[in-house]
C-alpha positions as CSV (number, residue, x, y, z in Angstrom):
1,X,91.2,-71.5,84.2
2,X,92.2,-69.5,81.1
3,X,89.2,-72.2,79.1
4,X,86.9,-71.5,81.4
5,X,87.2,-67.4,81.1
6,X,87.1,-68.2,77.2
7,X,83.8,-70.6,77.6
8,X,82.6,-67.5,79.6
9,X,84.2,-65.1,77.2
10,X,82.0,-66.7,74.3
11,X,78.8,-67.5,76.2
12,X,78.6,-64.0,76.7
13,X,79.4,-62.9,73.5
14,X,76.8,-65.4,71.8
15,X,74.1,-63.8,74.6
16,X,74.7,-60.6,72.9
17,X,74.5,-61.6,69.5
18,X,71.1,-63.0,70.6
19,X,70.3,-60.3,72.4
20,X,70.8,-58.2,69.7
21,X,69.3,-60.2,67.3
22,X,66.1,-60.1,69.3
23,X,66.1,-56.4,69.4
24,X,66.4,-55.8,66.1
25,X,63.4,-58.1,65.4
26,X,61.4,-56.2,67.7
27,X,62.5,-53.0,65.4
28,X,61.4,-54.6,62.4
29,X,58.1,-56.1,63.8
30,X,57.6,-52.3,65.5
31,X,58.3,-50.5,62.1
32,X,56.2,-53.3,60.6
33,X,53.2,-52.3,63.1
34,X,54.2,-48.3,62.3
35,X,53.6,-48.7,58.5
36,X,50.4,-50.7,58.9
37,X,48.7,-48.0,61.4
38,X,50.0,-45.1,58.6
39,X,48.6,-47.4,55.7
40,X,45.3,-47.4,57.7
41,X,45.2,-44.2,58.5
42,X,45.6,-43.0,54.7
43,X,43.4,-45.4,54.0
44,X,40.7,-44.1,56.5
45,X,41.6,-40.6,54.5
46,X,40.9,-41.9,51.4
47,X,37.7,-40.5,50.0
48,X,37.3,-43.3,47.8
49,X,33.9,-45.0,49.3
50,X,34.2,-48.4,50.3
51,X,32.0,-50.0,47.3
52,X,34.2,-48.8,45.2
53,X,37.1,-50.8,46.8
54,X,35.4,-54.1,47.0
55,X,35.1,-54.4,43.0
56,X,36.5,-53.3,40.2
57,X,34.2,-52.2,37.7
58,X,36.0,-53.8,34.0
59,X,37.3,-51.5,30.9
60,X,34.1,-50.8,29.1
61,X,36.2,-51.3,25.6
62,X,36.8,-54.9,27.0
63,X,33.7,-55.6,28.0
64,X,31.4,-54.0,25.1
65,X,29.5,-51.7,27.9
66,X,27.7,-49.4,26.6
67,X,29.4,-45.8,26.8
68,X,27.9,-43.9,30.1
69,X,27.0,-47.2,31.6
70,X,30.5,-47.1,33.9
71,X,29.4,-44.0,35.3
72,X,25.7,-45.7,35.9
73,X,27.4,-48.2,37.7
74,X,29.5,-46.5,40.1
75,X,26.6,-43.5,40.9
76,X,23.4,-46.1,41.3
77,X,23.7,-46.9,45.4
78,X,21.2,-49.7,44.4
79,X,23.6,-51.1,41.2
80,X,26.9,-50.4,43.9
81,X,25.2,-52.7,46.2
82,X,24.5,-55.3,44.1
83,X,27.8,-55.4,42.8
84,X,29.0,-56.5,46.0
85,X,27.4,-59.9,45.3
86,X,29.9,-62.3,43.4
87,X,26.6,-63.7,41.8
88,X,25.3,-60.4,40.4
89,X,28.9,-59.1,39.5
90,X,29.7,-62.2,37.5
91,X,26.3,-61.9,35.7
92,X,26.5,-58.6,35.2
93,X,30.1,-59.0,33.2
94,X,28.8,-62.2,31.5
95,X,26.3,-59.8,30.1
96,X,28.2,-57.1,29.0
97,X,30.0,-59.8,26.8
98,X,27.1,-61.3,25.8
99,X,24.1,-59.5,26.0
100,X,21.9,-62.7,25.2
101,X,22.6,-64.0,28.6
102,X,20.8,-61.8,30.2
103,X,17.5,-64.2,29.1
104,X,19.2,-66.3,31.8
105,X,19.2,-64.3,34.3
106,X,15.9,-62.4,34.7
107,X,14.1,-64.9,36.6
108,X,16.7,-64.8,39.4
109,X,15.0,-62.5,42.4
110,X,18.1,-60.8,42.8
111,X,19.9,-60.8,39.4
112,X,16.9,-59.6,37.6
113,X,15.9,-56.5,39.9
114,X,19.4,-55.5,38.8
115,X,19.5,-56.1,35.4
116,X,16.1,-53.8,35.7
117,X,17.7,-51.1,37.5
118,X,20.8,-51.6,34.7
119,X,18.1,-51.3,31.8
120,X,15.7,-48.5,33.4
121,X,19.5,-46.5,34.0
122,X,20.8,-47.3,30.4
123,X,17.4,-45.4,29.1
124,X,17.8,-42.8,31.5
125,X,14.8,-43.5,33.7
126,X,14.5,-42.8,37.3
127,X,13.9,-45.3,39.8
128,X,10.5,-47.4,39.6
């Protein structure tokens, strides 16, 4: 009788411990859920525009760009755009470290409308 109450006795107590266990999961997983709603609503407050999230535009001392050409890129809708490409991004660095490559690049359709737009900006031309 008296090892039966204590089988009881600890059944019980173990159905706590889980119980309580469980409940302090759900906490975490509910703060979890809390902070991700707050992150997206700062992040829905953040005046930042989404372009500018997607990539980051290099150092210009690192890259050798030409000084006002950082600006270029992040006020040009067109340029913004196209730096959402992988292709054109990637070209676009490769020639700031090596101007030369842009030879490569001008008959691509899309890569070379850029690299355009890049040259007509850098001499301070408006759009064609």
């Amino acid at each position: 009788s008296s090892r039966v109450l204590k089988l009881e006795t600890e059944r019980k107590k173990k159905e706590q411990e889980a119980e309580e266990q469980r409940k302090e999961r759900e906490k975490q997983r509910e703060e979890e859920r809390k902070k991700q709603e707050e992150a997206e609503l700062n992040e829905d407050e953040d005046d930042t525009p989404s372009w500018q999230k997607k990539f980051e535009i290099p150092k210009r001392e690192s890259m050798n760009i030409p000084p006002g050409m950082e600006q270029m890129l992040r006020n040009d809708p067109e340029v913004r755009e196209a730096l959402n490409d992988p292709k054109v991004m990637a070209a676009v660095m490769e020639i700031f470290k090596n101007p030369q490559a842009a030879l490569k690049y001008m008959s691509d359709p899309v890569i070379g409308k850029v690299l355009m737009r890049l040259a007509n900006l850098a001499q301070g031309q408006p759009r064609p």
